[in-house]
C-alpha positions in Angstrom: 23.6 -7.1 -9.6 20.3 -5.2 -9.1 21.3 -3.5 -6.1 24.3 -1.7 -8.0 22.2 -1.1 -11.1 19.8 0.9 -8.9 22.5 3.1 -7.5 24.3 3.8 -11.0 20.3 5.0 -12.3 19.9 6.9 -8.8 23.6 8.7 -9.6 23.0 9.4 -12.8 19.3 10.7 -11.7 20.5 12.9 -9.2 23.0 14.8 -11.6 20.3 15.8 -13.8 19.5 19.8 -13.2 15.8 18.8 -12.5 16.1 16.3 -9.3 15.1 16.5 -6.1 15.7 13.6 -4.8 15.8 9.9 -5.1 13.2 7.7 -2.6 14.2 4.3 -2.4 15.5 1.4 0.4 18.3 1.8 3.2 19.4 -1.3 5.7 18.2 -0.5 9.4 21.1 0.5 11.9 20.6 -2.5 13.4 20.6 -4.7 10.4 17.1 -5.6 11.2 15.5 -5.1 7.9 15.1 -2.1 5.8 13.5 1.1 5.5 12.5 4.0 2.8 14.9 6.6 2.3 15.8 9.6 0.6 18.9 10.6 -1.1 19.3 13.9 -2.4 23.4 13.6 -3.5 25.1 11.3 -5.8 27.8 11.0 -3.6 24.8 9.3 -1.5 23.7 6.9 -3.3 25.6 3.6 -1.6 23.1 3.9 0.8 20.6 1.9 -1.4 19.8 -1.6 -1.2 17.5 -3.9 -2.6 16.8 -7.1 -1.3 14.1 -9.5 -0.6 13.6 -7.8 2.8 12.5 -4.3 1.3 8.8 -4.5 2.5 8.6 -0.6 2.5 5.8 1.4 0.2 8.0 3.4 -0.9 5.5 5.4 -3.0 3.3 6.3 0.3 6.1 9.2 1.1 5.9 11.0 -2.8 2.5 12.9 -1.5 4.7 14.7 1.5 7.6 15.2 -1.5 5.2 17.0 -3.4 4.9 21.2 -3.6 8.1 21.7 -5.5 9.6 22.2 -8.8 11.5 19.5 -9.9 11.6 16.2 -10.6 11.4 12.6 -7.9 13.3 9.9 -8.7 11.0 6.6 -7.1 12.5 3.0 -6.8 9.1 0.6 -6.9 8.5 -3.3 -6.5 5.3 -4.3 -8.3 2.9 -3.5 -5.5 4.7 -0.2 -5.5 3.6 0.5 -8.8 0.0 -0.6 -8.5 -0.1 2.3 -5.1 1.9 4.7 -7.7 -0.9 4.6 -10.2 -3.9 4.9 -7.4 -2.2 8.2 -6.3 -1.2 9.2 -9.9 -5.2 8.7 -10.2 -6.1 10.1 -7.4 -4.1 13.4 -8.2 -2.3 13.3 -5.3 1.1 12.4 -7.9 2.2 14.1 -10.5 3.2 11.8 -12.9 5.3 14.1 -15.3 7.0 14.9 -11.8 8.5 11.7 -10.9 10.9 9.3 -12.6 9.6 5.5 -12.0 12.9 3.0 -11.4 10.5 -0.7 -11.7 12.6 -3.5 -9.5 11.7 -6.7 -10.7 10.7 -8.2 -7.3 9.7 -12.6 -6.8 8.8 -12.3 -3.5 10.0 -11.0 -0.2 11.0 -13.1 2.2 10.1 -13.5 6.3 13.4 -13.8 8.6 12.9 -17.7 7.8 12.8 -17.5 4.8 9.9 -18.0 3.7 7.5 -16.4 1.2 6.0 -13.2 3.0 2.2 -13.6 3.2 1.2 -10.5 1.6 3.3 -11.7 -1.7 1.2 -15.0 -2.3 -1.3 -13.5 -5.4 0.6 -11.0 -6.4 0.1 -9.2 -9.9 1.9 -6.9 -11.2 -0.2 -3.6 -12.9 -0.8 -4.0 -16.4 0.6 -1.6 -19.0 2.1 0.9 -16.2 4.7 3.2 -17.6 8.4 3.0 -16.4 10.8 5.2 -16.8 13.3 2.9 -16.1 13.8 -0.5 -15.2 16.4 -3.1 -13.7 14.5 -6.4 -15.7 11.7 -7.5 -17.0 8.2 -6.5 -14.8 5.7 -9.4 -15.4 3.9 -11.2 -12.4 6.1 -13.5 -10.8 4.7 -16.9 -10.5 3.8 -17.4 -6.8 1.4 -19.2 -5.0 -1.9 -17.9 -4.5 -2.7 -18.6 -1.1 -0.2 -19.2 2.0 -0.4 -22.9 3.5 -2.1 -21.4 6.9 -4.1 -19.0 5.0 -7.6 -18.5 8.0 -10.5 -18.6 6.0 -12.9 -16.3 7.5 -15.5 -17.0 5.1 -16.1 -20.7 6.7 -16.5 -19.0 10.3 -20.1 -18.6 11.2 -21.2 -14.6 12.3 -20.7 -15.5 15.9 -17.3 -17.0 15.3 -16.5 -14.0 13.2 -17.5 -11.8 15.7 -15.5 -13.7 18.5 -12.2 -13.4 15.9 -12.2 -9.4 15.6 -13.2 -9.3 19.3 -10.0 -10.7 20.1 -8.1 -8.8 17.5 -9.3 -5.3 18.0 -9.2 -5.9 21.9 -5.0 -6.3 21.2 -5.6 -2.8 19.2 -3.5 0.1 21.3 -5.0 2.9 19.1 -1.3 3.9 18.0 -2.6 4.3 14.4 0.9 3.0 12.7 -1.8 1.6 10.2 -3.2 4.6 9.1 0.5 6.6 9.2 2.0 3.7 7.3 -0.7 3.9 4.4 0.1 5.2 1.1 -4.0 5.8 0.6 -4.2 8.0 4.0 -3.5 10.8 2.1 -6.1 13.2 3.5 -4.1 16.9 4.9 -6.8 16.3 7.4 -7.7 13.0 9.0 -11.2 12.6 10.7 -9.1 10.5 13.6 -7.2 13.8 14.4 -9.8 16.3 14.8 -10.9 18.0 17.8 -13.2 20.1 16.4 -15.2 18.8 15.6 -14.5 15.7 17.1 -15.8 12.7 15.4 -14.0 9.9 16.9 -13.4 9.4 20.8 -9.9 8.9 21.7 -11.4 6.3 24.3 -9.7 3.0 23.2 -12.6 0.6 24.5 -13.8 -1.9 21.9 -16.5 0.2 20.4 -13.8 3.0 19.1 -11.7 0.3 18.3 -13.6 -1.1 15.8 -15.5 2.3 14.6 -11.4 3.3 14.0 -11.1 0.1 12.1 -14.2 -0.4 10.3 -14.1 3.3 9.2 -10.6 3.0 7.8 -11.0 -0.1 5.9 -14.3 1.4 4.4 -12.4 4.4 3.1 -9.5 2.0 1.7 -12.4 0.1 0.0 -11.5 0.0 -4.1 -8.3 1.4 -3.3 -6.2 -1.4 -0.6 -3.0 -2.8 -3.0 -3.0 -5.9 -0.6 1.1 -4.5 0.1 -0.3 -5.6 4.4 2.0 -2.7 5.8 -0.9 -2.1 8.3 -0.5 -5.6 9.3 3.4 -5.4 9.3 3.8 -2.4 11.2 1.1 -3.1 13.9 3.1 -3.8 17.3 0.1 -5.6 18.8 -0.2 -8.5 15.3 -3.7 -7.3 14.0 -4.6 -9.3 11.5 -5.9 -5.9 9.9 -4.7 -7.9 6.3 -7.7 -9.8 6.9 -10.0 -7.6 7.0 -8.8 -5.4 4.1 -9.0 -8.6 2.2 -12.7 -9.2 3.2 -13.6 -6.0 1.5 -11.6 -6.5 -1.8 -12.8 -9.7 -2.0 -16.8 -8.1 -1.5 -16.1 -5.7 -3.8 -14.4 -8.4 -6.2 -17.5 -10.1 -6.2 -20.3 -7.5 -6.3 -18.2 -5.4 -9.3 -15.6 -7.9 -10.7 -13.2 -5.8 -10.3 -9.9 -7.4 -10.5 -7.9 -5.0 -7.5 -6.3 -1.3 -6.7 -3.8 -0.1 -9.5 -3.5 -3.5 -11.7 -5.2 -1.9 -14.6 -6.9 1.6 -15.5 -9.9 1.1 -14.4 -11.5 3.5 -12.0 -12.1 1.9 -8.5 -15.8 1.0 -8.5 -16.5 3.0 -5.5 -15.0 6.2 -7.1 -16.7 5.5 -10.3 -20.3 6.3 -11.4 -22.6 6.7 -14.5 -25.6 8.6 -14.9 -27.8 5.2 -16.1 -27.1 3.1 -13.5 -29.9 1.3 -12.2 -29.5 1.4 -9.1 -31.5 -1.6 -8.1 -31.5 -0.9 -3.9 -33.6 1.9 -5.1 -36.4 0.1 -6.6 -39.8 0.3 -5.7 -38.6 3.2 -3.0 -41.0 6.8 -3.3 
């Protein structure tokens, strides 16, 4: 069973001289669902799971691990491991300083059992080194799209407009989004400075959608599709959407095939002195 093969690696992690720790899944008191943990003690180590309910990034907590000798030990599904290499990238991980555990993962599952949303399309990143694994770590064979999938691409502007009207007026500025994000990495956020203050804490419809906008153009190149924004948001923002608006933009102006599924640089982090630049034309 996988579940037990993860705890024997995270035992035998934790007894080398150079752990820290070991980051991986726990069930929720309740028995709701799961939720990232970290174990520090072999003894510990039954409190791991793995199931198909493990929705949890676990990689969004290694930049607070970091600071310290040693070594992390990191469980990761494949969208994990995509987030893994964006921060490895973004040298925010050291990658000598954590030991990658892949969990071969075909899909979480919703309370009814069906296919989670943000699983349909998934891809697995290519050539990403493991440390260990518990199977094979290829791109399960899902469906691309869900069967109620909202095409906002059909919508006219005004219809568009109408649609995040409506969503961002449900928005109760309580920024699980941004917390839950393994790219908010910054030791500073814009959101949370007072001075000076670039954002109003006013929660009227125009900060709600500067909040929004400003996020999503930050996460630009860089969003894994993993929808923990949309997951953890306790008023149902369909902030999945509009992440997926921009990689889909960016997919089509730069071909480039997603965050942390190969080694290319994220076109808006990437640059070369010849470029064109064909905006620029017949400027003075």
């Amino acid at each position: 069973m996988q579940q037990d093969r993860l705890r024997e690696i995270a035992a035998g992690f934790l007894g080398r001289q150079d752990a820290r720790c070991f980051v991986g899944w726990e069930d929720l008191p309740d028995g709701s669902g799961t939720r990232v943990t970290v174990v520090s003690r072999p003894a510990r180590v039954s409190r791991l799971v793995w199931n198909r309910s493990c929705f949890a990034n676990t990689v969004a907590l290694l930049p607070r691990l970091g600071g310290t000798k040693g070594v992390i030990g990191v469980a990761v599904k494949g969208c994990d491991a995509r987030a893994l290499r964006e921060l490895i990238r973004s040298g925010q991980v050291d990658r000598a300083a954590v030991h990658v555990v892949g969990v071969p993962c075909d899909g979480l599952r919703e309370r009814d059992g069906s296919l989670a949303r943000r699983c349909h399309g998934c891809r697995y990143p290519a050539d990403f080194e493991y440390d260990e694994v518990l199977g094979p770590m290829v791109t399960p064979d899902l469906p691309a799209h869900p069967p109620d999938d909202l095409d906002l691409g059909s919508m006219s502007r005004e219809e568009r407009r109408a649609f995040w009207n409506a969503e961002f007026d449900r928005c109760i500025r309580c920024e699980a989004c941004r917390r839950i994000c393994y790219a908010c990495f910054c030791p500073r956020c814009i959101f949370e400075s007072t001075d000076p203050r670039w954002v109003s804490r006013r929660d009227g419809r125009p900060e709600k959608l500067f909040f929004h906008a400003v996020r999503a153009y930050h996460l630009a190149g860089r969003c894994i599709a993993c929808d923990e924004c949309a997951r953890v948001c306790p008023a149902g923002v369909r902030l999945d959407l509009l992440n997926r608006a921009l990689r889909d933009g960016i997919a089509a102006l730069f071909g480039y095939e997603g965050a942390g599924v190969s080694d290319i640089e994220p076109p808006l982090r990437d640059f070369c002195v010849d470029d064109p630049d064909p905006f620029a034309k017949g400027r003075t």
